[in-house]
Every structure is written in structure tokens, then in C-alpha cells.
VOBA-1610 file (N, C-alpha, C; in pm, whole numbers, padded with zeros to 5 digits, always signed):
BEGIN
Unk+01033+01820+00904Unk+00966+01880+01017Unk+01059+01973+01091Unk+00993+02101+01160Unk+01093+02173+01212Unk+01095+02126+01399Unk+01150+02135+01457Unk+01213+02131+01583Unk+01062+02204+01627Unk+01020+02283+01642Unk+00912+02349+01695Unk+00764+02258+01683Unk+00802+02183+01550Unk+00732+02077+01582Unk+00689+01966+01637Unk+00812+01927+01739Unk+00843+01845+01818Unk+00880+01711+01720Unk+00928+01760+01585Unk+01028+01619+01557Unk+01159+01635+01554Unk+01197+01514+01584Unk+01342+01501+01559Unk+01437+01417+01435Unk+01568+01460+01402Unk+01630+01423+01292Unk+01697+01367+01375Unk+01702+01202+01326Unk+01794+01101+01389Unk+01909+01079+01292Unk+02019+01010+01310Unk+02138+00999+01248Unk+02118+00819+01198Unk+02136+00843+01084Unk+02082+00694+01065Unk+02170+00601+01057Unk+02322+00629+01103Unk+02398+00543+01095Unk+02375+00492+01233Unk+02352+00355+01242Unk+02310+00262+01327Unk+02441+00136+01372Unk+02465+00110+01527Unk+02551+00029+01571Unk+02527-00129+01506Unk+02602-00206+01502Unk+02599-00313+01451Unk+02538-00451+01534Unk+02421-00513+01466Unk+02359-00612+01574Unk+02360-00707+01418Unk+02246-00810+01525Unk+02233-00981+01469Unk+02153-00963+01355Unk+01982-00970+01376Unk+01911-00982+01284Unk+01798-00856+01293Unk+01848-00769+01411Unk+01792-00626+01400Unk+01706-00578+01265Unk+01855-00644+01191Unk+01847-00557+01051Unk+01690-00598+00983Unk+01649-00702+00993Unk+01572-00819+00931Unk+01425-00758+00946Unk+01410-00708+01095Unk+01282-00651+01145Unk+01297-00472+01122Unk+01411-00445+01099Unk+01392-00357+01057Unk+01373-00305+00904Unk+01450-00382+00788Unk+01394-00441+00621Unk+01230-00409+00667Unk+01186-00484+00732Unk+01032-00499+00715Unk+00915-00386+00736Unk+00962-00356+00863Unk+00874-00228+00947Unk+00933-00127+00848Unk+01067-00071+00806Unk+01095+00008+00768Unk+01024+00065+00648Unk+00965-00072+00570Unk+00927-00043+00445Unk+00725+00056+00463Unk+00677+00016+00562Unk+00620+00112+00614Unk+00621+00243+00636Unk+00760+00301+00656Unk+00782+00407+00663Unk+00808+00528+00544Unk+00755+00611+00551Unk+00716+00682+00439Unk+00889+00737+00358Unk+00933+00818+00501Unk+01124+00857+00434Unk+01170+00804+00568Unk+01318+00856+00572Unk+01399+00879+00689Unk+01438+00762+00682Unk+01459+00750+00887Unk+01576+00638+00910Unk+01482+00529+00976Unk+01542+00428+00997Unk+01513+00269+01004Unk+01445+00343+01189Unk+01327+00281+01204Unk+01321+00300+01385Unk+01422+00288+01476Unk+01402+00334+01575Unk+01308+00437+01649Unk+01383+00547+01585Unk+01267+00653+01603Unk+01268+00774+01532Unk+01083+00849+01604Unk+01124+00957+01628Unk+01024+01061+01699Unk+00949+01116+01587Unk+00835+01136+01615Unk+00681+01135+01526Unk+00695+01110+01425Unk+00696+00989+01350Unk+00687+00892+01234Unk+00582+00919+01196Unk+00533+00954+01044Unk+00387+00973+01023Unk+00330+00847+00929Unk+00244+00802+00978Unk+00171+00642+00963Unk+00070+00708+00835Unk+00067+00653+00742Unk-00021+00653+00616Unk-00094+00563+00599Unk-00222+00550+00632Unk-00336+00367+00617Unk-00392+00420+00472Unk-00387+00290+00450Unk-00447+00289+00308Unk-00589+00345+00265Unk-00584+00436+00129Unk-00721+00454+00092Unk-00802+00334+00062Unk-00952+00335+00004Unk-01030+00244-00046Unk-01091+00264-00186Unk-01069+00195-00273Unk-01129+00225-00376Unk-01272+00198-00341Unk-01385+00279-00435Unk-01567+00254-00400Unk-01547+00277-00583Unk-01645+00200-00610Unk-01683+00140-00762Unk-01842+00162-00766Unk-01869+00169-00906Unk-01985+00117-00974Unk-01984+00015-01074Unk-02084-00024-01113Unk-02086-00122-01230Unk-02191-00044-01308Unk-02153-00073-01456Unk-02204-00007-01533Unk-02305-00067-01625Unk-02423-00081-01639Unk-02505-00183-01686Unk-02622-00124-01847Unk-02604-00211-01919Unk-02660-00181-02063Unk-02507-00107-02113Unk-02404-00164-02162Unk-02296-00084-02199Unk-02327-00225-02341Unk-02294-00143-02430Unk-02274-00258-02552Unk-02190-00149-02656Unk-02173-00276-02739Unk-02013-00256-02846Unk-02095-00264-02994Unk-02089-00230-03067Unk-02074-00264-03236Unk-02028-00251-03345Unk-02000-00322-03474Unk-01932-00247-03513Unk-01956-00134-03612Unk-01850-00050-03655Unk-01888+00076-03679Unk-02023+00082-03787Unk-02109+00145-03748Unk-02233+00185-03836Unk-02324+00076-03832Unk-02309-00051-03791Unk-02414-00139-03750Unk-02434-00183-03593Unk-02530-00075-03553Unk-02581-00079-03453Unk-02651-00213-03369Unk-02749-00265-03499Unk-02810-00362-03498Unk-02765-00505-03481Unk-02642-00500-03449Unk-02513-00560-03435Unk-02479-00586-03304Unk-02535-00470-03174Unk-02477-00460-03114Unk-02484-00567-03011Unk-02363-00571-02945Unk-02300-00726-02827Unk-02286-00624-02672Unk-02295-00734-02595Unk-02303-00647-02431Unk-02113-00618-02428Unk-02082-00570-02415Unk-01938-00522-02311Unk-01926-00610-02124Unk-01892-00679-02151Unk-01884-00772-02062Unk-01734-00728-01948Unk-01751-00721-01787Unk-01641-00711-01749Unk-01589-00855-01701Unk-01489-00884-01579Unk-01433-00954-01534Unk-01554-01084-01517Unk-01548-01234-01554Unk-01586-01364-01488Unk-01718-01320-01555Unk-01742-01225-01665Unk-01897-01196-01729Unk-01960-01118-01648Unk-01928-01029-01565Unk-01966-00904-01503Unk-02015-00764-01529Unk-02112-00728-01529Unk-02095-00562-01609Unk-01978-00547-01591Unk-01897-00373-01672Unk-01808-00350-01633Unk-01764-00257-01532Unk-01674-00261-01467Unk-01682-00180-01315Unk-01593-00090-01316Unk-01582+00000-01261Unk-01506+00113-01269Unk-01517+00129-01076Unk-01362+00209-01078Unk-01333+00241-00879Unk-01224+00319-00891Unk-01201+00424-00834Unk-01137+00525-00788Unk-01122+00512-00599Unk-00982+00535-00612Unk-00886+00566-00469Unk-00962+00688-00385Unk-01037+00668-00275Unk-01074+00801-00180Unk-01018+00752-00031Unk-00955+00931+00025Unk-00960+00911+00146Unk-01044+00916+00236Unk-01008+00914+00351Unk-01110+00901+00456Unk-01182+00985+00478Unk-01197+01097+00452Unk-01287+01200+00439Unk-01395+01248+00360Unk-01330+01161+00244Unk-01425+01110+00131Unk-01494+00998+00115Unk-01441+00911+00239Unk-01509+00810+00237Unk-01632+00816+00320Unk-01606+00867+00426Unk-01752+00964+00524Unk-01833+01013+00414Unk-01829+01119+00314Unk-01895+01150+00212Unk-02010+01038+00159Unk-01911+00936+00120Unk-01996+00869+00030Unk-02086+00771+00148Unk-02019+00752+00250Unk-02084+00664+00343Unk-02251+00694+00397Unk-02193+00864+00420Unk-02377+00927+00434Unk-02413+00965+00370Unk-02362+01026+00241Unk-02435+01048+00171Unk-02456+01228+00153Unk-02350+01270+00216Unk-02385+01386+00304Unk-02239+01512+00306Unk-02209+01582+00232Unk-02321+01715+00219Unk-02349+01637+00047Unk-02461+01733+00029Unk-02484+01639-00113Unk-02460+01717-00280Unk-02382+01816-00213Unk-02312+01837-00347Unk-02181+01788-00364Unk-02115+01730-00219Unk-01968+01680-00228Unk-02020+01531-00264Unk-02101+01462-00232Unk-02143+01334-00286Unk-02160+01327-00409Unk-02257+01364-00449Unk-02256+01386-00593Unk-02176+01443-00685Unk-02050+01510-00666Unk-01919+01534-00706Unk-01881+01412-00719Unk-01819+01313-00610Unk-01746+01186-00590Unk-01852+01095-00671Unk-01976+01088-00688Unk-02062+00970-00734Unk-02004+00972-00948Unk-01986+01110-00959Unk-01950+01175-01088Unk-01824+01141-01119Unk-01692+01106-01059Unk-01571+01082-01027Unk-01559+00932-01050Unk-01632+00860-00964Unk-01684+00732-01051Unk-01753+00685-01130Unk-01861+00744-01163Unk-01914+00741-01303Unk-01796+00745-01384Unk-01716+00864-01359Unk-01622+00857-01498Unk-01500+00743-01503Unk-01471+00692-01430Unk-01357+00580-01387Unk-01450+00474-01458Unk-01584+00422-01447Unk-01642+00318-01461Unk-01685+00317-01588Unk-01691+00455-01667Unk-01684+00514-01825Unk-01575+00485-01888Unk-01480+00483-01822Unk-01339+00461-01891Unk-01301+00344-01888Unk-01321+00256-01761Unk-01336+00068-01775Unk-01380+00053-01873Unk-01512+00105-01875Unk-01594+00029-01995Unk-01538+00071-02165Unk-01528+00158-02190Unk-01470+00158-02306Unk-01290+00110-02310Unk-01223+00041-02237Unk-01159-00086-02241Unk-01175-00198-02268Unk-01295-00221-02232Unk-01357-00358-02281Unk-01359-00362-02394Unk-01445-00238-02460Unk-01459-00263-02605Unk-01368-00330-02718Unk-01374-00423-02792Unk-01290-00464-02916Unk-01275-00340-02998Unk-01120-00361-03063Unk-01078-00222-03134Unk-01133-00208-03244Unk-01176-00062-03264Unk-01245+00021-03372Unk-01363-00025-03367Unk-01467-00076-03241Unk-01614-00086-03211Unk-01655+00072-03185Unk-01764+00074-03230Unk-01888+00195-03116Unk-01894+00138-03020Unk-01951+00202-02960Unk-01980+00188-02822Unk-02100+00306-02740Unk-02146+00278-02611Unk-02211+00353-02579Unk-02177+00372-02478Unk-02046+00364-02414Unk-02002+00437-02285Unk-02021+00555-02221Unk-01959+00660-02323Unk-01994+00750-02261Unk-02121+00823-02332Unk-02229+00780-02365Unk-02326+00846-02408Unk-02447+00880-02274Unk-02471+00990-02266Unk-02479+01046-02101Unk-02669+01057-02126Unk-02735+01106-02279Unk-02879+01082-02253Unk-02950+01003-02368Unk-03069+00990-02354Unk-03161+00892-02486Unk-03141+00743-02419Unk-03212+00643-02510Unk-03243+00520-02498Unk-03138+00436-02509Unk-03046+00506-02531Unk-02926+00375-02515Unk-02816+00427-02465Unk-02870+00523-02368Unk-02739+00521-02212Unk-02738+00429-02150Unk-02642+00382-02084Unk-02607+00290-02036Unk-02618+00366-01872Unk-02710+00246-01803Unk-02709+00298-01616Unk-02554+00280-01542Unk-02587+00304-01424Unk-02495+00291-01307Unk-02574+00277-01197Unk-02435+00112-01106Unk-02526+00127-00979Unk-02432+00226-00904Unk-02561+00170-00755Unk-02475+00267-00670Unk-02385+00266-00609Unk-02318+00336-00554Unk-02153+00333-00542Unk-02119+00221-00418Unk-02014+00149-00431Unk-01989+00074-00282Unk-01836+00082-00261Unk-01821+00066-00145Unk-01685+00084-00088Unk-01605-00083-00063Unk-01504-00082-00164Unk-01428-00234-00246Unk-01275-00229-00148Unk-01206-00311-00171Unk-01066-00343-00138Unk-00980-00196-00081Unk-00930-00216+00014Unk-00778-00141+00038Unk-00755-00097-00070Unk-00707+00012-00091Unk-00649+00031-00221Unk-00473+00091-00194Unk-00378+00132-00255Unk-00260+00205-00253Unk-00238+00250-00373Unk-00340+00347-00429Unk-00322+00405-00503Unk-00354+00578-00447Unk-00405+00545-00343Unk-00392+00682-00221Unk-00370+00645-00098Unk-00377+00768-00028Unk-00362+00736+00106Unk-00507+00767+00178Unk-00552+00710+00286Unk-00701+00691+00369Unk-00682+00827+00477Unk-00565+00828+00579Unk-00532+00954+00640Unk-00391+00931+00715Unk-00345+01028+00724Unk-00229+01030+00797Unk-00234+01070+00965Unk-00126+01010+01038Unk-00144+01066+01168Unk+00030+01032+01195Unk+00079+01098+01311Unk+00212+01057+01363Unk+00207+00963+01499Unk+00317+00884+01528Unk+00306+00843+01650Unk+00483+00850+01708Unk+00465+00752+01825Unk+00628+00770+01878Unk+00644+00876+01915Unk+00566+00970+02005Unk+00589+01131+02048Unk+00731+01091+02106Unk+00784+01256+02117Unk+00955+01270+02250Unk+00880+01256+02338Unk+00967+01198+02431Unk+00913+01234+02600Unk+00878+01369+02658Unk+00766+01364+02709Unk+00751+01458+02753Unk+00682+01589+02633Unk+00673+01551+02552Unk+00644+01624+02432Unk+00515+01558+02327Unk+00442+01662+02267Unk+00352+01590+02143Unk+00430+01604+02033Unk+00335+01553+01893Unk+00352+01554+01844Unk+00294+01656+01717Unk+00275+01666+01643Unk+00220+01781+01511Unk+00074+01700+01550Unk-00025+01822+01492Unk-00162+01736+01464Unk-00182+01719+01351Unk-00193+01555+01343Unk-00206+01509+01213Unk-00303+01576+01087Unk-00219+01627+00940Unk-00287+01651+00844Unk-00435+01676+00795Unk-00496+01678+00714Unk-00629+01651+00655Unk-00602+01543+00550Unk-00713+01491+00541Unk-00645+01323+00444Unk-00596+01369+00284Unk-00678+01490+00259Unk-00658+01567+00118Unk-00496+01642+00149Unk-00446+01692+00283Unk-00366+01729+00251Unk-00219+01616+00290Unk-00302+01461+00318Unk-00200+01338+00282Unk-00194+01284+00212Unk-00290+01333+00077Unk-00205+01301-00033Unk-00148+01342-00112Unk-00091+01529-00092Unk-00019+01581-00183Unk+00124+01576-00190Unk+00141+01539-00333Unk+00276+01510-00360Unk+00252+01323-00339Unk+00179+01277-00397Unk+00154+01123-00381Unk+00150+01110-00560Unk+00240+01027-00565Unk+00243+01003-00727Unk+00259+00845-00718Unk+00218+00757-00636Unk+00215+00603-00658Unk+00188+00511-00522Unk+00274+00410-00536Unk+00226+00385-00411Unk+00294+00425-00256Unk+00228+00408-00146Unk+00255+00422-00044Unk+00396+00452-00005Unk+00448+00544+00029Unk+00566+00566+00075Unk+00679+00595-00056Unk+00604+00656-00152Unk+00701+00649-00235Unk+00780+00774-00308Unk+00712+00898-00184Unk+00765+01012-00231Unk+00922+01027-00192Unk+01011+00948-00083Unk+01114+00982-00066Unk+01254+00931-00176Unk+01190+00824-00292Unk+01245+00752-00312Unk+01294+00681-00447Unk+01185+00749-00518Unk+01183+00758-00673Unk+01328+00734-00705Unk+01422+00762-00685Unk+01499+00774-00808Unk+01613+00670-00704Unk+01628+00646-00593Unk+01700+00501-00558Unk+01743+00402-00607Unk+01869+00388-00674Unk+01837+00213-00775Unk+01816+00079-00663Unk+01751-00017-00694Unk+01754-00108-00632Unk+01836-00171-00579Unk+01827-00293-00484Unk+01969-00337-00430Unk+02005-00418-00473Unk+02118-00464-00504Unk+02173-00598-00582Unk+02175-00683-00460Unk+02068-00803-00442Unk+02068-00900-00344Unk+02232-01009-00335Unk+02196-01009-00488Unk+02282-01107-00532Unk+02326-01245-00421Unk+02422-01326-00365Unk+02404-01409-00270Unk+02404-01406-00152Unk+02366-01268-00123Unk+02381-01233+00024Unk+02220-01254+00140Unk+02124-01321+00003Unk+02057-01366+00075Unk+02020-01501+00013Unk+02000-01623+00109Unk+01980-01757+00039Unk+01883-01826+00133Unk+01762-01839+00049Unk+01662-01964+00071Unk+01677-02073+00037Unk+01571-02194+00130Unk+01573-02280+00112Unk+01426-02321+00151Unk+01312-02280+00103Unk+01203-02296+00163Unk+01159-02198+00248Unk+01131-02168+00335Unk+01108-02078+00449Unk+01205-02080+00527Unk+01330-02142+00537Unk+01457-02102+00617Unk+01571-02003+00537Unk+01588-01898+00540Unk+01688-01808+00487Unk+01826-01766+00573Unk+01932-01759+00505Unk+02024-01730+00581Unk+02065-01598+00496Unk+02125-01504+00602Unk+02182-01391+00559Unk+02283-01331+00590Unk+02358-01287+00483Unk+02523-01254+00467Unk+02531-01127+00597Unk+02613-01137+00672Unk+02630-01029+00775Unk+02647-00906+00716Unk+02741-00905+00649Unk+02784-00784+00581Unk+02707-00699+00527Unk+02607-00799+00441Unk+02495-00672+00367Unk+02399-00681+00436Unk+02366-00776+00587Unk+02262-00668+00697Unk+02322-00518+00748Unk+02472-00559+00762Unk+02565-00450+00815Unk+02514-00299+00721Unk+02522-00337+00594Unk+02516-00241+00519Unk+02326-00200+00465Unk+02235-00247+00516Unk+02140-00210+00518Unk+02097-00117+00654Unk+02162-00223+00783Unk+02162-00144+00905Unk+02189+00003+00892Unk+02299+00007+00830Unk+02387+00173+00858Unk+02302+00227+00768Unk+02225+00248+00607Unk+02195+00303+00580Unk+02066+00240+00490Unk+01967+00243+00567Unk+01822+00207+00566Unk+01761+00294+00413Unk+01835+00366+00408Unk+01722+00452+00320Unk+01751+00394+00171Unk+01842+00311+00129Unk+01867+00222+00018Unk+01780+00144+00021Unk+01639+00097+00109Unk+01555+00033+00061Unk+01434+00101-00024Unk+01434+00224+00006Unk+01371+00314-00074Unk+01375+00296-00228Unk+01508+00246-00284Unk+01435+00169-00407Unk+01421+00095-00413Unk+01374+00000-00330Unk+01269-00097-00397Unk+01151-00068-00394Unk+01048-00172-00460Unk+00901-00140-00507Unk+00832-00168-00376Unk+00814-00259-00328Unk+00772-00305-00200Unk+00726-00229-00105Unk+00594-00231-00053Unk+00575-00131+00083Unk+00452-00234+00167Unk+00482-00183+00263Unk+00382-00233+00385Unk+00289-00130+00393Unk+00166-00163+00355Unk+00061-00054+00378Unk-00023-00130+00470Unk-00077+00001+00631Unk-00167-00045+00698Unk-00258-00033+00725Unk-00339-00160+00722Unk-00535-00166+00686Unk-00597-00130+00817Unk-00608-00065+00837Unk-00641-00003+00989Unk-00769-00071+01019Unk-00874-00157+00948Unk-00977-00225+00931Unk-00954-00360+00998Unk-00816-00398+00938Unk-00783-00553+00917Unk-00696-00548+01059Unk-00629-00403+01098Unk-00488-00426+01187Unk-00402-00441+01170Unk-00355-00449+01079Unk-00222-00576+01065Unk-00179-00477+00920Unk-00086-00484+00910Unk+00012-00458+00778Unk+00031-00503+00671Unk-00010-00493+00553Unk-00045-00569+00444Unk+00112-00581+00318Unk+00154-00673+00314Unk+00236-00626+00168Unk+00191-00575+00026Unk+00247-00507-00046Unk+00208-00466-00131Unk+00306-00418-00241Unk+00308-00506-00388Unk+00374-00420-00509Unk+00520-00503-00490Unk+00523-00612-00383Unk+00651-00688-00421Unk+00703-00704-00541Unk+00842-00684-00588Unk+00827-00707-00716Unk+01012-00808-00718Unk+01091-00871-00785Unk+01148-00995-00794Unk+01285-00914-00763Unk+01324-00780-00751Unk+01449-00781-00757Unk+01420-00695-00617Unk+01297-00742-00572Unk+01313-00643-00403Unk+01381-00723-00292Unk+01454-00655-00195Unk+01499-00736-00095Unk+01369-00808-00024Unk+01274-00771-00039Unk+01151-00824+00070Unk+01101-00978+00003Unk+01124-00945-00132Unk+01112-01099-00253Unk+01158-01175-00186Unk+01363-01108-00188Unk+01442-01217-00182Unk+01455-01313-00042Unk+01385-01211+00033Unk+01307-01311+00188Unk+01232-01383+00197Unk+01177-01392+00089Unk+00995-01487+00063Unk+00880-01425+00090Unk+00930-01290+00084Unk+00770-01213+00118Unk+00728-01185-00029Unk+00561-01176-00013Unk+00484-01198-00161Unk+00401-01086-00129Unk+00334-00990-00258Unk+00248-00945-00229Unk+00143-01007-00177Unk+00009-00971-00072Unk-00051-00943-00060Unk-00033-01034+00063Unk+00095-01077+00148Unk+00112-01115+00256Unk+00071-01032+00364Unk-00007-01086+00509Unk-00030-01022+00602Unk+00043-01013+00691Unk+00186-00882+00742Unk+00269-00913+00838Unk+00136-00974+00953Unk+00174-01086+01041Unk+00120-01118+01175Unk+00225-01093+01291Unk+00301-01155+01244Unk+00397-01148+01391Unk+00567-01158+01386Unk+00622-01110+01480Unk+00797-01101+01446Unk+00841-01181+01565Unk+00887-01286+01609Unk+00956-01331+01728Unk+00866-01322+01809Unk+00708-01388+01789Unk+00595-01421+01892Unk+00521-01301+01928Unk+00566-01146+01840Unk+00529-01040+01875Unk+00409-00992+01782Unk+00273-01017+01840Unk+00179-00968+01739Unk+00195-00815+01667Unk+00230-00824+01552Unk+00222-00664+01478Unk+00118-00635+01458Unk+00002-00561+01565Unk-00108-00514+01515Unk-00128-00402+01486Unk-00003-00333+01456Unk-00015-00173+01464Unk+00134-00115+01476Unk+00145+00028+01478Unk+00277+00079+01440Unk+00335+00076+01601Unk+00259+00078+01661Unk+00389+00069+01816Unk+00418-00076+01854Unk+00319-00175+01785Unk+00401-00304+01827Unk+00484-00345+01709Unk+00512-00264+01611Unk+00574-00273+01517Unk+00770-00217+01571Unk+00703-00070+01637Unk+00844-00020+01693Unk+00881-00139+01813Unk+00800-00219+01873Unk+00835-00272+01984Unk+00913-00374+01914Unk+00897-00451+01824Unk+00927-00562+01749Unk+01087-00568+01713Unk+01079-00393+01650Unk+01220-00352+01588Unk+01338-00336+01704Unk+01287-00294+01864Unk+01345-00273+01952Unk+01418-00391+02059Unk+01277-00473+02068Unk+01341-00582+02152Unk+01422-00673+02049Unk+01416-00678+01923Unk+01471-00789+01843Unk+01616-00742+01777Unk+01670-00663+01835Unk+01745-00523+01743Unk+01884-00639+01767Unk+01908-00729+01858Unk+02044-00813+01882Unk+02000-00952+01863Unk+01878-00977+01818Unk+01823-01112+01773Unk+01942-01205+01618Unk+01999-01337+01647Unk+02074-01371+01562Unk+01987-01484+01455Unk+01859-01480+01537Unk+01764-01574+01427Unk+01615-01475+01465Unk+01547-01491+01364Unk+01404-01413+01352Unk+01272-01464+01317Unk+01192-01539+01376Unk+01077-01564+01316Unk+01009-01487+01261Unk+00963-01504+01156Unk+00846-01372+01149Unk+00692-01479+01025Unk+00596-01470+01118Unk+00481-01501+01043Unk+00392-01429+00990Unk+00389-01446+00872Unk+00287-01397+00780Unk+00123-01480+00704Unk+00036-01429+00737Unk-00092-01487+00617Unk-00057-01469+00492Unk-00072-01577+00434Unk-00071-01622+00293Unk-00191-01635+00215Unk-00302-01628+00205Unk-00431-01694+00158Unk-00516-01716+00268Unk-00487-01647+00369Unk-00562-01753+00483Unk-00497-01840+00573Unk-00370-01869+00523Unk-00306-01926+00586Unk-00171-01923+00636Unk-00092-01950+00794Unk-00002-01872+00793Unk+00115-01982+00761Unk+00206-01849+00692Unk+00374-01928+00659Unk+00462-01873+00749Unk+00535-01925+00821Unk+00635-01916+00867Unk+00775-01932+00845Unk+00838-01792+00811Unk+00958-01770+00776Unk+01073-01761+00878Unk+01192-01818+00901Unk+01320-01785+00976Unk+01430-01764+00916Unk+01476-01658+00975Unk+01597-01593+00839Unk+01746-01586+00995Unk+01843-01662+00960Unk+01958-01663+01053Unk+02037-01574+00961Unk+02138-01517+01057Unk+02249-01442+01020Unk+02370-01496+01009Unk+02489-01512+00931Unk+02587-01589+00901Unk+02709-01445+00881Unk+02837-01495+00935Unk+02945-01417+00873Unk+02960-01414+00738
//
């Protein structure tokens, strides 16, 4: 961003505290690039939604005996379903229905996602009638519905944390927050990062973790080494709350006990319902030497405490 935009480039080498580091690992992974909070107009990315069809009369046979033919079955004996990632602008689209050549563009977009499920199903070297588009043995489609969070796009972007006294940029178009999006959430700054070697600098025991000073020290000063890991906090602007996502075993967020599809709730009694009680979290807790932080699990919450050790 340029200066005229009213952002600013912070210096990300950061003074040395307790468990700062801990709430900042977390919130940070939210953040698309840059440095660990606070930091002036941060731009917040909420998750797209995938919207699906199911595809019904799809059948398999094998080659040249038609008379043969078996249903294509999806998930738990389901037609098979097909869903594509839209943002929020596209999701208005499909919601009314409205303008109706951009609808029927997007209804076509899933048709073809739910064409391509389905000939997955199929057993290898079957026919099939997936994509056969007219006559008596096309296969229908219902109509489209709007399914799970997804992070395979982004829903829309906006900034927050203005300077004093100052705004901020006006946030994007959702089409133009997702260019240059090649995975998940937050992952354009970071591609090529190697991961961090945890190794024993972090140690569980259940939901109590203790952590090596040194390598908070060295996450503190330079935040942007979490960038390789897989791990991101994407937020469900539906749900409120910050979702994990794409944990994977050699991420620092693992080696804390965070799991995919955990719901950040709260840091040191501080509800995270959003990105400014998120900065508030990172701020008041920045000299904290122990950290609660609760998360939903299934429905249910776990409670993690991670102390800091020399």
C-alpha cells in the first residue's frame, strides 16, 4: 500500500514479552502478509461459500452394455454433488436470482463442478452419462444451494485498524479479492517459506503446554516465518468467530493443540468475535506469562494454557 493510502509499514522487529508471542502465533495466522499486530489497515478476508447441486439419474456401465447400467452413487448413497467457491457478490447473484444472465452463468459453473464429481464416481473404464447435456438419458440437476464456509476463495475483503485521525482505502470488489489467490486463505505472501522446526521448544501434556522462551523470542521478532506453515484462521463472518483451517502436523498451531476446524472463542476471558477484539487480545496480553485460550471442538469447548519457560 502506498502512504497516500493511509497505510503504514511497521518494522516487525518486536520488543521482547511473556506469552505475547502465543496470541500473536494465532491472530497472526489470520493475517493475509506483513507483521504480527498492531499494524494500520490490515485487510480482513471472510471466507467464500461453496453453493452445490446434486446431480440425479447419473449412471455408469460397462463399455457397450448399456443395459447394464448401475446408479453413480455419491457420499452415505447420495446423488452425486458437485460445489464451487463464490464470493459475496456472487453469492447475492445466486441468492436472487438476479440479473439473470449472471445467474445463469454461475448455475452453469456448477453444473459443471457437479459434472465433474460425478464422473469421479464412476468405476474405471465405465460409460457414463455425466456429461451428456440432451435425449433420454441426461441426467437432471437440482437447484443450486448455498453449503459450508469454504477457503478455497475469498467472500470479500475490507481493512480495519484505521491511523488516527485518518481512513482507510475503500475496501476492494470481492472479484478483485481474489486475484492472485492460488489456495487457501492468506497464502499469497508465503508460498515458498519452509516450515518451522518446532522440535522441543514446544511441549504438551494434554491441554497444558509449555514454551521455550527463546523460540517465542524468535517468532516475536520475526512473525512472518509463520507464513510457512499450512494453517490459517479464516473468518465466518456468519458464525463471528474465527475458524481454523488446513492444520497440518508440522505447523506450529498443531504443535499447540490446535486442530482443524477449531473455533477460536476466546484468549484470556477475551471473546474473539471479530478482528478488533482479536487486535485487543494481542494488545492487552502482549506481557502475559501464561495464556488461556478457548476453542470449540465439536460443539464443545477445550481449553488450552500454554506457560512460558526459560
Amino acid at each position: 500500500m502506498t502512504e497516500g493510502d493511509h497505510a503504514q509499514e511497521i518494522d516487525c522487529s518486536r520488543r521482547s514479552a511473556g506469552l505475547g508471542f502465543a496470541t500473536g502465533v494465532i491472530v497472526a495466522l489470520a493475517i493475509p502478509a506483513g507483521c504480527i499486530l498492531p499494524d494500520y489497515c490490515i485487510m480482513l478476508r471472510t471466507a467464500g461459500r461453496d453453493w452445490c447441486r446434486y446431480v440425479e439419474g447419473a449412471k455408469m456401465w460397462p463399455p457397450g452394455h448399456p443395459e447394464l447400467a448401475e446408479p453413480i452413487v455419491g457420499e452415505f448413497g447420495s446423488p452425486p454433488r458437485g460445489c464451487k467457491c463464490f464470493n459475496l457478490a456472487e453469492q447475492d447473484i445466486l441468492t436472487n436470482k438476479a440479473p439473470s444472465e449472471a445467474y445463469e452463468s454461475l448455475l452453469a459453473e456448477i453444473e459443471e463442478y457437479t459434472r465433474n464429481a460425478c464422473h469421479l464416481l464412476t468405476k474405471p473404464g465405465y460409460e457414463h452419462n455425466c456429461y451428456t447435456v440432451q435425449g433420454a438419458d441426461a441426467p437432471t440437476f437440482t437447484f443450486a444451494f448455498g453449503d459450508a464456509p469454504s477457503e478455497e476463495c475469498f467472500g470479500s475483503c475490507s481493512f480495519i485498524n484505521p491511523p488516527p485521525g485518518k481512513d482507510c482505502p475503500e475496501p476492494p470488489d470481492p472479484w478483485a479479492c481474489n486475484e492472485n489467490h492460488g489456495g487457501s486463505a492468506g497464502d499469497d505472501a508465503g508460498s515458498e517459506t519452509p516450515p518451522i522446526d518446532v522440535g522441543d521448544a514446544i511441549k504438551c501434556e494434554g491441554v497444558i503446554c509449555v514454551v521455550e522462551a527463546g523460540f517465542a523470542q524468535m517468532l516475536w521478532s520475526d512473525p512472518s516465518l509463520l507464513l510457512g506453515d499450512s494453517t490459517r484462521l479464516i473468518y465466518d463472518a456468519e458464525f463471528g468467530h474465527f475458524v481454523f483451517s488446513n492444520v497440518q502436523p508440522d505447523d506450529v498451531a498443531h504443535a499447540l493443540g490446535l486442530r482443524t476446524d477449531d473455533v477460536l472463542w476466546s484468549i484470556n476471558g477475551l471473546n474473539v468475535d471479530g478482528p478488533e477484539a482479536g487486535l485487543m487480545a494481542y494488545v492487552e496480553n502482549e506481557d502475559s506469562e501464561s495464556l488461556e485460550v478457548v476453542v470449540l471442538r465439536g460443539g464443545r469447548q477445550v481449553i488450552f494454557r500454554y506457560d512460558s519457560v526459560p
